[in-house]
C-alpha positions as CSV (number, residue, x, y, z in Angstrom):
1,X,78.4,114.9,76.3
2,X,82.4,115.2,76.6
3,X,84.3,112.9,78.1
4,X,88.1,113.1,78.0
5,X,90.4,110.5,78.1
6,X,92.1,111.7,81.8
7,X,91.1,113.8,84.3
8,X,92.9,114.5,87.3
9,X,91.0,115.1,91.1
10,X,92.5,117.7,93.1
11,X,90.3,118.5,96.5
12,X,89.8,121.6,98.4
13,X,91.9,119.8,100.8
14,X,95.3,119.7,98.3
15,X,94.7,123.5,97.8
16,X,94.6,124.7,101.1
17,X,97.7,122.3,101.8
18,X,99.4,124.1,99.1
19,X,98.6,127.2,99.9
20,X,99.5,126.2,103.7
21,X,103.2,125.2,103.0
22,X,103.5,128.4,100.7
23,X,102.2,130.3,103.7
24,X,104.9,128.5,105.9
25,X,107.8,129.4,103.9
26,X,109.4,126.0,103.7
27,X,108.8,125.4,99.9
28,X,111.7,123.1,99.4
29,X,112.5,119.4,100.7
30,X,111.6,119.0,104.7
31,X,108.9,117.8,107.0
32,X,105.9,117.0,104.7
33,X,108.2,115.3,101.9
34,X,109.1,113.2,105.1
35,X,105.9,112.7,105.6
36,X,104.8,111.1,102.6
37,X,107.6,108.6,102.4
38,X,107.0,107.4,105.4
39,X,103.1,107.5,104.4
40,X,104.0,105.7,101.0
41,X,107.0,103.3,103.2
42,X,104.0,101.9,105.1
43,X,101.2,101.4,101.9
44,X,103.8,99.8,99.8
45,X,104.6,98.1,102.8
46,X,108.1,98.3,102.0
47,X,111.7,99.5,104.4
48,X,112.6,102.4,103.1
49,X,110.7,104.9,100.3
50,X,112.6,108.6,99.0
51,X,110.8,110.8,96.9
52,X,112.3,112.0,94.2
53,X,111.2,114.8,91.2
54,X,109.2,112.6,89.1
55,X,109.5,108.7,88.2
56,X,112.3,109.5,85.1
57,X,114.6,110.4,87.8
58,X,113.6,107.6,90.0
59,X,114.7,104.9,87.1
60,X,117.7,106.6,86.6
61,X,118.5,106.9,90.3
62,X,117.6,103.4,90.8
63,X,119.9,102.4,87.7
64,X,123.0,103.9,89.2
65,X,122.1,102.8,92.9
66,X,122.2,99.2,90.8
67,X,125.6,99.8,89.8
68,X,124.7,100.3,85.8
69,X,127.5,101.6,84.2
70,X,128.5,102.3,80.4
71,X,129.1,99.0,78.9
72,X,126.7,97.2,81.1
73,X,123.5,95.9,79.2
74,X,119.5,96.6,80.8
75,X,116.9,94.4,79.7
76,X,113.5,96.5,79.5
77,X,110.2,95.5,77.5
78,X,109.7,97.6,74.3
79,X,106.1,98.0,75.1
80,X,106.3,100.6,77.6
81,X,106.7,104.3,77.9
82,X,110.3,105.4,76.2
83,X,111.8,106.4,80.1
84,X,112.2,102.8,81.0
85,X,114.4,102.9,78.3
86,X,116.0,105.8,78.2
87,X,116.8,106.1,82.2
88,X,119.3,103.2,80.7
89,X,121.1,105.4,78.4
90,X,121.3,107.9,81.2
91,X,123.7,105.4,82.8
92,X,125.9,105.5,79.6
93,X,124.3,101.8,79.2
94,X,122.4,99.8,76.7
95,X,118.5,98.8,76.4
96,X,118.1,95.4,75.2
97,X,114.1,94.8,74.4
98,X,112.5,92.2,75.5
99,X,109.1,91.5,74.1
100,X,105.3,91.5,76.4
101,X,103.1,88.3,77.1
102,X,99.7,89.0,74.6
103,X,97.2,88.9,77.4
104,X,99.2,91.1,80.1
105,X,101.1,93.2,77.8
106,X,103.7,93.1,80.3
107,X,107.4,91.7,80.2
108,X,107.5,87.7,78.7
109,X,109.8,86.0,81.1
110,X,110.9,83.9,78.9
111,X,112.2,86.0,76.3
112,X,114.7,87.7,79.1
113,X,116.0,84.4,79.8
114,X,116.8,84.2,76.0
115,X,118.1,87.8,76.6
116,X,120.5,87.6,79.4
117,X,124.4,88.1,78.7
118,X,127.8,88.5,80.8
119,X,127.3,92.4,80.5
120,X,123.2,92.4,81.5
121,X,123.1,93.7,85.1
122,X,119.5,94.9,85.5
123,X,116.2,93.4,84.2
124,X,113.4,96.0,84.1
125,X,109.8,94.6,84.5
126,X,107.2,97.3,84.0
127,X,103.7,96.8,85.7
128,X,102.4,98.5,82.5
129,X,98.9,100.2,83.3
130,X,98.6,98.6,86.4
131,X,99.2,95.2,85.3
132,X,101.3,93.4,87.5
133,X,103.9,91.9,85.8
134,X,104.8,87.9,86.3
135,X,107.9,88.9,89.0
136,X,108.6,84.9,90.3
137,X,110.3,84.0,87.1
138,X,111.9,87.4,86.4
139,X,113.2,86.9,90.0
140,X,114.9,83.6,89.7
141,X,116.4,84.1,86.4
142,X,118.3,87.7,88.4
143,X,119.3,85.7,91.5
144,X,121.0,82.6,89.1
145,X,122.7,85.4,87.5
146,X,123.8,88.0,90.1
147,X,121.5,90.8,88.4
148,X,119.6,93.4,89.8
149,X,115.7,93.3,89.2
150,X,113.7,96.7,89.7
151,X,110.1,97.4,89.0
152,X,108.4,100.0,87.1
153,X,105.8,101.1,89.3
154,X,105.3,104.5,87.5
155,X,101.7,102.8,86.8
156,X,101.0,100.8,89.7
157,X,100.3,102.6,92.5
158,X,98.1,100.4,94.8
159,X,98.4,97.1,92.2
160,X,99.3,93.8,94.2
161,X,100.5,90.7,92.6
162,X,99.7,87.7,95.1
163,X,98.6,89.7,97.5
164,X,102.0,91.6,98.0
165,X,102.1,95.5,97.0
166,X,103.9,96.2,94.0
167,X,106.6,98.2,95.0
168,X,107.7,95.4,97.3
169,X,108.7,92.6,94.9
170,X,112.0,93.8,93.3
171,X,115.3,94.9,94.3
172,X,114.1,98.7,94.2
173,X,110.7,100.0,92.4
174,X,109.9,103.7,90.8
175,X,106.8,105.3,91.0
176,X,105.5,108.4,89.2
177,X,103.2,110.9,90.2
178,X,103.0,112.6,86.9
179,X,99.2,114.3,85.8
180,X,97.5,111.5,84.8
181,X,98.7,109.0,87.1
182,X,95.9,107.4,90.0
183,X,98.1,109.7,92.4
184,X,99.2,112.5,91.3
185,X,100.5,116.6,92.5
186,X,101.4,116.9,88.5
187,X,105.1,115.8,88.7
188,X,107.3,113.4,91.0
189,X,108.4,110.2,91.7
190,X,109.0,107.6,94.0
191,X,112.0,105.1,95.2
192,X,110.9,102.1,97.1
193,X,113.3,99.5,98.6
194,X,113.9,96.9,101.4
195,X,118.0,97.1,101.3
196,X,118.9,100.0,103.9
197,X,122.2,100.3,101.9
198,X,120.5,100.9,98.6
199,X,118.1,103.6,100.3
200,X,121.3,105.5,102.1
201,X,123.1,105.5,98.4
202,X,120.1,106.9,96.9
203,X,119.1,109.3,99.1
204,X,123.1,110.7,98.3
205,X,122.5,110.2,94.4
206,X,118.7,112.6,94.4
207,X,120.9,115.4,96.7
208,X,124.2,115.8,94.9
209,X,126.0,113.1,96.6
210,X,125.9,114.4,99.9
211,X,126.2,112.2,103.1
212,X,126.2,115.8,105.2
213,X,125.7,119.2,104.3
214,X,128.5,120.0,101.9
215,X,130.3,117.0,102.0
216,X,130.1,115.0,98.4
217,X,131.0,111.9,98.3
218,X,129.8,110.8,95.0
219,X,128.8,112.4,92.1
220,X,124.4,112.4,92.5
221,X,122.1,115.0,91.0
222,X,119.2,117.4,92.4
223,X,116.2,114.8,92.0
224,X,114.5,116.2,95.3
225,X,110.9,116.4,96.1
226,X,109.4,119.8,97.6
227,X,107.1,119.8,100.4
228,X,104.6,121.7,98.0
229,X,104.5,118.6,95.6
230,X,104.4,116.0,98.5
231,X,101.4,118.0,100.4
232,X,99.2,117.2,97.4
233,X,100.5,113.6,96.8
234,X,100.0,113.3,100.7
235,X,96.3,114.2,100.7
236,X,96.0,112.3,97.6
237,X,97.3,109.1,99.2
238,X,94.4,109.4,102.0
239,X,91.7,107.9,99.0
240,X,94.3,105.3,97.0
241,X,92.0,102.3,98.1
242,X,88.9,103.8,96.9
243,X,90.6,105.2,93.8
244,X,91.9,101.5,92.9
245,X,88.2,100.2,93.8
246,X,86.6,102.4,91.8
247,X,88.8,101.9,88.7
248,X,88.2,98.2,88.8
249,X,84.4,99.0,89.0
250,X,84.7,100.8,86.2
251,X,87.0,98.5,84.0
252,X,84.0,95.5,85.5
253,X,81.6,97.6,83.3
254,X,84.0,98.1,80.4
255,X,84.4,94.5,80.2
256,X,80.4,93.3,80.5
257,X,79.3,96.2,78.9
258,X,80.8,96.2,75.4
259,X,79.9,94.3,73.1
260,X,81.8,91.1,72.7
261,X,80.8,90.8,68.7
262,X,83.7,93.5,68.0
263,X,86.2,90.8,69.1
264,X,87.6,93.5,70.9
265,X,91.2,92.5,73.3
266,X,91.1,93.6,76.8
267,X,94.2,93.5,79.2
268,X,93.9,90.0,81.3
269,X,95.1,90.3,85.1
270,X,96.9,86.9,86.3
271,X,94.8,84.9,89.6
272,X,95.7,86.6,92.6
273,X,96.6,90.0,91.2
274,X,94.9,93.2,91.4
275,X,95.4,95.7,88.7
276,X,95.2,99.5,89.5
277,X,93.6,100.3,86.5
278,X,95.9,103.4,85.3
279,X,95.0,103.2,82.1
280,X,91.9,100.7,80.3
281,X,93.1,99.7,76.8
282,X,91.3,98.0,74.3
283,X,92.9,96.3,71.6
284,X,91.0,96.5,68.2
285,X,91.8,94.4,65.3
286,X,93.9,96.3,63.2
287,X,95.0,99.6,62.7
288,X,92.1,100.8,60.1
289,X,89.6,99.4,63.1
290,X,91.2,101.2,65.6
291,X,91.3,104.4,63.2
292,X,87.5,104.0,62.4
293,X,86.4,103.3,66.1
294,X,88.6,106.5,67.6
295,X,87.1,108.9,65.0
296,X,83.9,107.6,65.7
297,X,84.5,108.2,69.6
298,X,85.9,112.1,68.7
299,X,82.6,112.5,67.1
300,X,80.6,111.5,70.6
301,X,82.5,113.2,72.5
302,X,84.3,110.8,73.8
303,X,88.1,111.1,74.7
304,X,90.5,107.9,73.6
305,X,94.8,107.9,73.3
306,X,97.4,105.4,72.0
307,X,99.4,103.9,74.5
308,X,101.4,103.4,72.5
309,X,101.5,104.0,69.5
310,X,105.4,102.8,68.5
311,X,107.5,100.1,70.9
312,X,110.3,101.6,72.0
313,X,112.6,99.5,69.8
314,X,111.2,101.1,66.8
315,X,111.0,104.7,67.9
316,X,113.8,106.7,65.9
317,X,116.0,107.1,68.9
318,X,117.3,103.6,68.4
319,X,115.9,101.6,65.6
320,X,117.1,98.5,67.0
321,X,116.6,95.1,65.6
322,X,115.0,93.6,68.4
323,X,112.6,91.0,67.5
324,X,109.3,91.6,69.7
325,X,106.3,90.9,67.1
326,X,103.8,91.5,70.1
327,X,104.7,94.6,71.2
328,X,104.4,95.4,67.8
329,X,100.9,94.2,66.6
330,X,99.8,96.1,70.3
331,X,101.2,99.3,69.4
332,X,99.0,99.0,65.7
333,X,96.0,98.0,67.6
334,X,95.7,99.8,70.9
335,X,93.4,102.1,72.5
336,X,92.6,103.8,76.0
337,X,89.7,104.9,77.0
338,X,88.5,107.0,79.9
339,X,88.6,105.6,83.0
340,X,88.9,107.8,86.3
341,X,87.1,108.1,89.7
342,X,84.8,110.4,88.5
343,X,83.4,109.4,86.1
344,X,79.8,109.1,86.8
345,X,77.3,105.8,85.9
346,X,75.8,108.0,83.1
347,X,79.0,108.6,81.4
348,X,80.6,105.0,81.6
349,X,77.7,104.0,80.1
350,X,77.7,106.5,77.5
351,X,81.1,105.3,76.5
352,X,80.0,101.8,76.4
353,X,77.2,102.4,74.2
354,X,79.0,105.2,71.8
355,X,81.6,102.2,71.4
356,X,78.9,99.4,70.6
357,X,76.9,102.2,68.5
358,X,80.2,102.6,66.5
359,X,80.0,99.2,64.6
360,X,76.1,99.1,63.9
């Protein structure tokens, strides 16, 4: 049996959309793109929503909407995928890494309190494989200090924390609709906000500064969205409920299902949240376990991925000195495996058992 770590579920329905809009001759930004923010305004159940060319060009158009400037400072967790980072340096700015909480893996409040200078004006919290990250504390700590807070949703489509959709918590949130992602048309992105001032300066920064056609006012960038990438994300958005649903079923199983003699980690939810489930990782006990338990998957057939396998702080691009032992010891011991819609009762199960069978 093969089983790969990701597999993304395109419908007769996205092609024929595709092939529609091709038919129609308006390839580039209009009606459908409309469409879909207005569809994705109303799930998120936030004011405003502007799509965007994937979720690297949301953070950075979020940044400069926040005012980051060179010389300013942006606190980000170090366990998270490098663009949280380097959508910062885009701004002419500086990363500062925070460390993650052990049992979310997501942003530890209080090390951003520890973190916070005259020249911070953003915190980044990343709602890192669905995982919503603990926003109340994060919050207060940016209002006491006249900072900006935004959310990395690239993950977390359909993830709620307290009952409120991610993507409604901070000052802005990015999505992505990259490959793997629960919704995806292969690349794009995703702006969500309730400030109708942020949402008019954005728009201008993803179309080249422009408040009218061929007048610039700022210098912006061409981050738009085309109608044939928001007809599939469109259709897509139609099963997001069931999508989440299933992926919780599936991590349910994950979590009864193996056995717990490995002393094997799993990703903890807070009360009252709702992961989406992007990605399922297990967190083995070392690197050599992780090694021996990956190989052993390979051989059945099974897919597995490090996410990830260096924190940001440590990848060569900056070598900082931040001190964040948990990101860290996650990034030696961390593993995903598959967990998608589709996968059938046969198949989780076969996972489950190929990873018990591997320490017999």
């Amino acid at each position: 049996m093969k089983i790969p770590i990701a597999k993304p579920y395109i419908s007769k329905d996205e092609i024929q959309s595709v092939v529609d809009v091709l038919k129609s001759g308006k390839i580039a930004q209009g009606t459908v793109v409309a469409e879909f923010e207005e569809i994705f305004a109303d799930y998120t159940e936030s004011g405003h929503a502007i799509a965007c060319v994937n979720g690297t060009a949301a953070l950075h158009a979020s940044m400069i909407a926040a005012g980051v400037k060179p010389g300013d400072e942006v606190i980000v967790p170090s366990f998270s995928f490098i663009s949280t980072a380097t959508s910062v340096n885009m701004c002419g700015a500086k990363p500062v890494f925070a460390d993650v909480n052990p049992t979310t893996f997501t942003i530890e409040p209080t090390h951003v309190e520890d973190l916070i200078t005259e020249k911070t004006r953003a915190v980044v919290g990343v709602h890192l494989f669905g995982c919503p990250f603990e926003s109340s504390p994060i919050h207060s700590l940016c209002k006491k200090n006249d900072i900006v807070m935004i959310e990395d949703a690239a993950q977390a489509v359909g993830s709620k924390e307290y009952h409120k959709m991610c993507g409604n918590i901070g000052d802005f949130a990015t999505f992505s609709f990259y490959a793997t992602k629960n919704i995806t048309c292969g690349e794009g992105g995703m702006i969500t906000t309730n400030d109708d001032d942020y949402a008019k300066l954005i728009r201008k920064i993803i179309n080249h500064g422009q408040s009218e056609k061929y007048k610039h006012d700022i210098i912006g960038y061409n981050y738009r969205m085309t109608d044939i990438l928001a007809t599939i994300a469109l259709h897509q958005m139609n099963r997001i409920e069931d999508v989440v649903w299933k992926r919780n079923k599936i991590a349910g199983m994950y979590k009864t299902g193996i056995d717990d003699s490995h002393n094997f980690g799993f990703q903890e939810n807070r009360a009252n949240c709702r992961s989406s489930y992007h990605q399922f990782a297990v967190v083995c006990q070392n690197r050599t376990e992780r090694e021996k338990l990956m190989n052993h998957l390979d051989g059945c057939g099974v897919g597995t991925a490090i996410h990830y396998p260096t924190p940001i702080h440590a990848q060569p691009v900056y070598m900082d000195d931040a001190v964040c032992p948990v990101s860290e010891n996650l990034s030696d011991c961390i593993m995903s495996i598959p967990i998608y819609p589709s996968l059938t009762k046969e198949e989780i199960n076969y996972v489950i058992d190929s990873i018990n069978g591997g320490f017999k």
